[in-house]
Backbone as CSV, one residue per row, in Angstrom:
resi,resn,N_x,N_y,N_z,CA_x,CA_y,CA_z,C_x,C_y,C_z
1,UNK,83.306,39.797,-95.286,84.580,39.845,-94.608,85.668,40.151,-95.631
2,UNK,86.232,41.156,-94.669,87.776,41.291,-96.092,88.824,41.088,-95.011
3,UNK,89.689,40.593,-96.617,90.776,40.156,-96.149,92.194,41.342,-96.633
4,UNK,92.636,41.290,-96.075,94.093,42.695,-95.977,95.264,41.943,-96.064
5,UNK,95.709,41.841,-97.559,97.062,41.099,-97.752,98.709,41.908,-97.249
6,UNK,99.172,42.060,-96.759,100.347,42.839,-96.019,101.501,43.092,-97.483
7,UNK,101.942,44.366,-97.447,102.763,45.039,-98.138,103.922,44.383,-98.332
8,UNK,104.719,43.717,-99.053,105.952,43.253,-98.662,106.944,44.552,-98.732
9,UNK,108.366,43.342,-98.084,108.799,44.316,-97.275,109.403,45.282,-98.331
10,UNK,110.354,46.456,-98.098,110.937,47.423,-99.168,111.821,48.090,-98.359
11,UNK,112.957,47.985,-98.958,114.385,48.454,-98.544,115.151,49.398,-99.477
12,UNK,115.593,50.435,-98.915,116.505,51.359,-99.984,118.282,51.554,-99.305
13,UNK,118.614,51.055,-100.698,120.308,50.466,-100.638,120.807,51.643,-101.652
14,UNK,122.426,51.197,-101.890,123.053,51.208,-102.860,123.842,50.238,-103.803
15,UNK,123.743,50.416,-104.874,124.314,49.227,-105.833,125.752,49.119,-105.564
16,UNK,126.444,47.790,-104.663,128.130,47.802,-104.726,129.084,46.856,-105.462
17,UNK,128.056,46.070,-106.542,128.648,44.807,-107.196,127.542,44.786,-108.316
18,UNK,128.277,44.404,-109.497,127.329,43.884,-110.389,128.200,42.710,-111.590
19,UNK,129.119,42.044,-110.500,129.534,40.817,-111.002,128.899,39.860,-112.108
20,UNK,127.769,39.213,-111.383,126.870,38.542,-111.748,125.717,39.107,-113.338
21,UNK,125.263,37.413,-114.105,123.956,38.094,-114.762,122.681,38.180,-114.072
22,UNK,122.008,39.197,-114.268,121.135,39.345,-113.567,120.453,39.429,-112.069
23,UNK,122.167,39.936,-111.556,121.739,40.129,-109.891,123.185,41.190,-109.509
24,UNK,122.564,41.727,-108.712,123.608,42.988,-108.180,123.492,42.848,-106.576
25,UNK,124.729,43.082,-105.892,124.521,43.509,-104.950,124.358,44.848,-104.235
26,UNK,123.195,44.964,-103.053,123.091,46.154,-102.787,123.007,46.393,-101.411
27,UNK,123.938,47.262,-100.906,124.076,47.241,-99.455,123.221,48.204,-99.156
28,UNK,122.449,47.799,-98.161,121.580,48.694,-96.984,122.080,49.077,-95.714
29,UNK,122.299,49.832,-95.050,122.335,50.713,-93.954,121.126,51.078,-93.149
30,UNK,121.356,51.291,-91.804,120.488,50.925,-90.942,121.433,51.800,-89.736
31,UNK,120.675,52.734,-89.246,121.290,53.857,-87.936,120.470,53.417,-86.599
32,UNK,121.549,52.275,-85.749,120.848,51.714,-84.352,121.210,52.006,-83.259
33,UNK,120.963,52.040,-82.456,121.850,52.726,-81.028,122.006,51.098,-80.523
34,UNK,123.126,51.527,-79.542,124.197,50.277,-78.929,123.467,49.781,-77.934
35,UNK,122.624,48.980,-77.473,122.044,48.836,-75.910,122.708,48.888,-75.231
36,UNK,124.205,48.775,-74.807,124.518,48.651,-73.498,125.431,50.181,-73.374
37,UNK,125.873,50.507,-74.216,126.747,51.841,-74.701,125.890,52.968,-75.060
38,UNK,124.565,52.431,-75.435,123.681,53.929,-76.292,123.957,55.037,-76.970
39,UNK,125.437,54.503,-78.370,126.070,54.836,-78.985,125.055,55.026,-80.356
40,UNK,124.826,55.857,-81.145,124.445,55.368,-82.700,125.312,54.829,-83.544
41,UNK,125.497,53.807,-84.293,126.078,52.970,-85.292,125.291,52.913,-86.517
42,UNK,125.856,52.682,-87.752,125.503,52.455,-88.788,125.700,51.179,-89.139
43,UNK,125.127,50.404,-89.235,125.122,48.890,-89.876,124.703,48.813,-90.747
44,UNK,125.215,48.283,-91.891,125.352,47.402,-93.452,125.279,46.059,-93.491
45,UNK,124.105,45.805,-94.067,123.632,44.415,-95.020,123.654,44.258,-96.037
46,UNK,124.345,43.381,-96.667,124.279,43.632,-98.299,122.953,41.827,-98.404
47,UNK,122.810,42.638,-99.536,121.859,41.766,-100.520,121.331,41.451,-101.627
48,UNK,121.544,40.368,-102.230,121.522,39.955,-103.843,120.149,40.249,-103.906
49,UNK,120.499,40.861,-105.322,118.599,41.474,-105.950,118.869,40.800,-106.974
50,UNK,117.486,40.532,-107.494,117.550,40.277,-109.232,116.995,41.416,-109.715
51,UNK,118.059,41.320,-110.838,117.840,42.748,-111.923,117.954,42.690,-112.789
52,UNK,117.342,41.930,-113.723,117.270,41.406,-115.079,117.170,42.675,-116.293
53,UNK,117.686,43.165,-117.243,117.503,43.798,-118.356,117.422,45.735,-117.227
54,UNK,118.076,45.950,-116.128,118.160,46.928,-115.451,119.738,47.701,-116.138
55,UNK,119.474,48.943,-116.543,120.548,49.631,-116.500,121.228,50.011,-115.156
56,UNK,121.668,49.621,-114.449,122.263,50.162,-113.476,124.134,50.512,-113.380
57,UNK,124.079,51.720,-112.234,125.126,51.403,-112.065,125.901,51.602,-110.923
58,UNK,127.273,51.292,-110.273,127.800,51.411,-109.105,127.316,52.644,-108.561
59,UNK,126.703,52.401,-106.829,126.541,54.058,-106.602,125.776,54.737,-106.480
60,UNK,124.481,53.518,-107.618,123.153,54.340,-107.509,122.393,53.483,-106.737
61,UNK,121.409,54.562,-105.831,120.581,54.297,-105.383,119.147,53.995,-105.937
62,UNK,118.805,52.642,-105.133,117.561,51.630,-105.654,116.842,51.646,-104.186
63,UNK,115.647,50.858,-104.863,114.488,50.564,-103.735,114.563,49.593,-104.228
64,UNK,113.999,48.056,-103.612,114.069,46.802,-103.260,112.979,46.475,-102.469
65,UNK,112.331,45.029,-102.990,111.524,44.368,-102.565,111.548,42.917,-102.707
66,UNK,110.639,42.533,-101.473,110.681,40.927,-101.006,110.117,40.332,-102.140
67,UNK,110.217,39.306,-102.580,109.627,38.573,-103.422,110.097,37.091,-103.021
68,UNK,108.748,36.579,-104.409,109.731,34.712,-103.578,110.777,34.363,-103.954
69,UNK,111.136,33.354,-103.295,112.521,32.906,-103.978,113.158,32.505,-104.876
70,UNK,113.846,33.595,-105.461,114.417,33.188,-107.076,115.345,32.377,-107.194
71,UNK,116.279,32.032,-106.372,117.747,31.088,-106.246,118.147,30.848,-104.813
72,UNK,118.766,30.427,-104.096,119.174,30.203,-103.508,119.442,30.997,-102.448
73,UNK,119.643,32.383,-102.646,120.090,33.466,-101.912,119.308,34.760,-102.303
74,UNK,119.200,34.883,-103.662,118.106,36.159,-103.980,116.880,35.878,-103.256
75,UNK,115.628,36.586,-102.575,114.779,36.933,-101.998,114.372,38.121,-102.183
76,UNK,115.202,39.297,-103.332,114.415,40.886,-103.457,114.670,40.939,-104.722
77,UNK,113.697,42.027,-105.356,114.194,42.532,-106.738,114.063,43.864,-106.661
78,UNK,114.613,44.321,-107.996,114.562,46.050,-107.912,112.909,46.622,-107.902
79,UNK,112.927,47.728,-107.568,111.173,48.139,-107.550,111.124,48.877,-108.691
């Protein structure tokens, strides 16, 4: 018997903060239609990554993944 461990998840943002050491924020976008209007919208989530020893910078685009929980609020890091 095999067992099939599931992919975690992976999100592609852009970097809009890099306040912090070792964590940036990165907003994701998401194109949904309205249920009751059946409008398309763009919705934005932002979300703390850890990014330890990462050159980054405002603007650029990253890929992101689930991992466990590093603090309190981080749940992804850069890929």
């Amino acid at each position: 018997m095999t067992t099939t461990t599931p992919k975690p998840q992976t999100l592609k943002g852009t970097v809009v903060k890099m306040a912090m050491k070792d964590t940036v924020t990165v907003a994701v976008s998401r194109y949904v239609k309205h249920p009751k209007y059946k409008k398309f919208q763009t919705r934005t989530k932002k979300y703390l990554v850890h990014a330890p020893e990462h050159a980054l910078e405002i603007g650029q685009a990253v890929t992101i993944v689930a991992c466990r929980p590093i603090s309190k609020m981080k749940r992804f890091k850069i890929a």
